[in-house]
Phi, psi and omega in degrees: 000163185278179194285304203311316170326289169325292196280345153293334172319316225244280203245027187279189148298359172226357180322149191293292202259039155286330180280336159278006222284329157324284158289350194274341162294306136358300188289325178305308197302308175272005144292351177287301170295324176308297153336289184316263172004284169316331176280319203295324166307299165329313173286327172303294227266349176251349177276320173291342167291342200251000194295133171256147186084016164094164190264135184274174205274334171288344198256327161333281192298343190263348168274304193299353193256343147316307163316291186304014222230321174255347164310273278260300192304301199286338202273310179309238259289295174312317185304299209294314190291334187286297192287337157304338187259285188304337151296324182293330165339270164339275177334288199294000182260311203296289205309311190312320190274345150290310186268003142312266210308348187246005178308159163277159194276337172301340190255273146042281183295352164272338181298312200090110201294343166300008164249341189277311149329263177004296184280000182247356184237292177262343177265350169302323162295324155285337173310286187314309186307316200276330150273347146311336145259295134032277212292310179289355178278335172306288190317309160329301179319277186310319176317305175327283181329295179300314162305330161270344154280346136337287197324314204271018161267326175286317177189114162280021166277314188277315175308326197267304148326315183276340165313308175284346202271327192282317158349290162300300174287359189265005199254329181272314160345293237259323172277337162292345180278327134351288188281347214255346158332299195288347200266312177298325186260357133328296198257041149224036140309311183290326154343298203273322187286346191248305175303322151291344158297325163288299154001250269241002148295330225238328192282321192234025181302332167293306185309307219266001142260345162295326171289078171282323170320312226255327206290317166286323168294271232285318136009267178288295197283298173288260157015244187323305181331270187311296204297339192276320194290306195304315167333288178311301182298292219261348156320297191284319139327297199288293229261348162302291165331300205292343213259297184320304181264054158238322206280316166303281183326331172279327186289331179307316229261310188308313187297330184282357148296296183328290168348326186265328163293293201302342224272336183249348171271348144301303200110033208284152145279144183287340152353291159315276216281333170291305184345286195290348172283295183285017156284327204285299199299350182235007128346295208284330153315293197310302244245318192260010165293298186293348160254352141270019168274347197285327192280302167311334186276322169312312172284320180303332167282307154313313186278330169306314186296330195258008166310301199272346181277312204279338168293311140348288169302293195261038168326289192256113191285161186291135171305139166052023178289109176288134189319160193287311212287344202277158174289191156280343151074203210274132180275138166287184191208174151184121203276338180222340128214170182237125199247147133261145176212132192020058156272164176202183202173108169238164205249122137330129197304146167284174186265121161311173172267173152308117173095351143280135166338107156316338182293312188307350206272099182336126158310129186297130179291094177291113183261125199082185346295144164256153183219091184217138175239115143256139193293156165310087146100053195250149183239101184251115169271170181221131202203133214177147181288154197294136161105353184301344195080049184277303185296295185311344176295306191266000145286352175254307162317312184280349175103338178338293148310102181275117196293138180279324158220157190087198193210138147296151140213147180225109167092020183096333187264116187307150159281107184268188140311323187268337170280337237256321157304321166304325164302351180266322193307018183256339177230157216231092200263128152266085180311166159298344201215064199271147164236160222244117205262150169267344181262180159293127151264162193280134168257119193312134187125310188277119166268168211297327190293320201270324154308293176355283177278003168284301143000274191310316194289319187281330170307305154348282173290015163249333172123020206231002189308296192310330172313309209202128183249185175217118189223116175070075168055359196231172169253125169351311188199165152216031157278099205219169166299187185284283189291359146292315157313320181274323166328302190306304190296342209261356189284319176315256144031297180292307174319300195302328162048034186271155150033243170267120187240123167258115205229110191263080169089059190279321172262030213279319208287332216249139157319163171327283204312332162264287186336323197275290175347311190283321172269350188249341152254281252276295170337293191283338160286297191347301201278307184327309161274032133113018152324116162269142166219147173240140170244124165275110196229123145284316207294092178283357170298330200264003182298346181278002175297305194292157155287343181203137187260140167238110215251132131271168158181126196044061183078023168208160180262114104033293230218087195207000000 
């Protein structure tokens, strides 16, 4: 993705630490003093070793006003960047969950959630590591800066020597940071390939024990597969590092040898020469702050890059999607019908997975035109071979799905950007593929007691009091079977009481007795207390329930 993203991200007009950009200059200037502060210490402490006659009361008070000086510097700087850093943390998980929650839902489904996770779990924390260090790797950095300039006041000879030796080592660092890039961004190719694999332990825990064949493909083949390519790539990286500083280091060790022969073909004093060792030696924290940050920066970029992409990806928000903090406001209505008139809707090619073909990538499903009007407290099935364009039917209907051509209108009035969330508040869905919320949401109208006990009266009539309570607005549990789970949903769906109730194959899950139930009471109260309902149904014994049956097939009605 381009660069320019990363850095808007960051240094955009809205950038995370333009906004910090106040405090976090604060945190630098006083890690800057504190630095001073530390040579300045430093130089004190070799003027007293060389002091004759004991320590006077003035090189006393001017240490201790040093000390205190760099407590002071460090301690500011550490505070300010910790809290700086977990804001930006924050700032960056709510923005990412904004621009989720307001993606159109169709670019959502294409992302995958096993790509999505990742970047909302592990790399926003390194992104956070990364402005959390960062300011102290600055500081670290100036110590360096301030102690060499001490050096070259002390003999610009030998300084001028540690110039080249630091040289040599920022040069084998910057090719291990090369190589150890390609390598963090290999394995965390692999992040994603091992994480749809866990998924699918947990997902597929029945097939993959029914299965020694399946136990093994996910295993050997996804499993073993990933955790060995992520190994392998942060080995060659790690070891890259690890070479890069143990190799500094030895050279570091090395110069201060060097330092003590030079020390008599200059002529240095002792004074001079204690100076630069023990700069060199308190040095050697500082030096190994900032070159072990090289490694973390490293990952941190590759996750920075995939931050910035998936910010990217939901750059531009669904038109006229009311913000996540706003409530539920006032429920909508509609006194006479809800029209589709010549829609359509074609699906964009799906995203190969990593390591697929463009050929392999399934031809897009072409939907329409539909033409359908349902009526105010119409009980409509929908009804159609698997791929027909059933589902997409009710996703273009609840507004999910924004029609690519043709018009929505409810009551004659078109569906706009700006209408069309208040237009979704009209339906109350139990999807085919649904997720199941344990709390209640507040409903206008309703106190939290009087939701409460509509709740508790639906669980009753679905068979479920013993199961599942409702304590403080929320339900006890939802660990139920598949069809006790669609119950639990359909009790959400009765609290909510909105409009229009959509149910897709609502009774696929359910014994005889609540299926013959569902359709032959739970429907006709439904409508009785002023419900329009759609149904996704096979079950043609129960078609005589509906006022109208509508048949697809292959994106159009068939039927009707």
């Amino acid at each position: 993705m381009p660069q320019t993203s990363t850095t808007d991200l960051f240094l955009g007009p809205n950038g995370l630490l333009r906004r910090h950009a106040l405090g976090l200059g604060v945190a630098t200037l006083a890690g800057v003093g504190g630095s001073a502060a530390t040579v300045a210490l430093l130089a004190l402490i070799n003027r007293m070793l060389h002091a004759e006659g004991g320590l006077a009361s003035g090189l006393a008070l001017a240490f201790v006003g040093l000390a205190l000086l760099t407590l002071a510097g460090r301690v500011l700087s550490d505070a300010l960047t910790n809290r700086i850093g977990q804001d930006i943390l924050r700032s960056l998980r709510t923005r990412l969950a904004q621009r989720i929650l307001a993606a159109p839902i169709d670019e959502l489904e294409r992302f995958r959630t096993h790509r999505l996770t990742p970047v909302l779990t592990h790399d926003i924390g390194m992104v956070s590591g990364l402005c959390l260090g960062l300011p102290m790797t600055v500081v670290s950095a100036t110590i360096v800066l301030g102690c060499l300039g001490w050096l070259v006041w002390l003999s610009w000879q030998l300084a001028a020597l540690l110039a080249v030796v630091m040289a040599g080592g920022i040069a084998i660092h910057r090719l291990a940071l090369e190589r150890a890039i390609a390598g963090f961004d290999a394995a965390r190719e692999g992040e994603d390939a091992l994480h749809k694999a866990w998924r699918r332990l947990g997902d597929a825990a029945k097939e993959l024990r029914l299965s020694r064949g399946r136990r093994a493909q996910v295993y050997q083949g996804e499993i073993l597969r990933s955790v060995d390519d992520i190994r392998q790539a942060s080995v060659k990286a790690g070891d890259a590092f690890s070479f890069a500083h143990e190799a500094g280091s030895a050279l570091y060790f090395l110069f201060i040898a060097v330092v003590f022969g030079a020390a008599r073909f200059w002529n240095l004093s002792a004074e001079a020469l204690s100076g630069f060792v023990l700069a060199l030696l308190y040095l050697k924290g500082p030096m190994d702050q900032v070159l072990g940050f090289l490694p973390f920066f490293a990952r941190a970029r590759v996750a920075l890059g995939r931050v910035a992409e998936l910010t990217e990806r939901f750059e531009s928000p669904e038109p006229g999607l009311a913000d996540a903090v706003v409530g539920t406001g006032a429920r909508p209505a509609f006194a006479e019908a809800i029209a589709l008139s010549g829609v359509r809707y074609a699906f964009a090619p799906a995203e190969a997975e990593e390591g697929a073909q463009a050929a392999q990538v399934a031809a897009p499903f072409l939907f329409g035109p539909i033409d359908l009007r349902i009526a105010r407290g119409e009980i409509l099935f929908i009804a159609g071979d698997n791929g027909s364009g059933k589902t997409t039917f009710l996703k273009l209907l609840t507004g999910l799905y924004l029609p690519q051509s043709g018009t929505l209108t409810v009551d004659g009035e078109a569906v706009t950007d700006a209408s069309r969330d208040t237009y979704r508040q009209l339906f109350s869905p139990v999807l085919s593929d649904f997720h199941l919320f344990e709390a209640l949401t507040d409903e206008p109208g309703l106190t939290h007691a009087q939701r409460d006990d509509l709740a508790r009266a639906g669980l009753a009539r679905l068979a479920l009091e013993g199961k599942v309570a409702v304590n403080d607005g929320a339900f006890s549990t939802i660990d139920l079977s598949t069809g006790q789970r669609k119950r639990l949903a359909l009790v959400h769906a009765w609290v909510e009481a909105r409009p229009v109730m959509v149910f897709d194959e609502w009774a696929a899950d359910q014994d005889p007795s609540f299926r013959h139930q569902f359709y032959t009471e739970l429907l006709p109260e439904l409508r009785a207390k002023g419900h329009t309902l759609v149904v996704i149904s096979h079950d043609d014994r129960y078609f005589g329930v509906a006022d109208r049956v509508v048949h697809f097939r292959d994106g159009r009605i068939a039927a009707a």
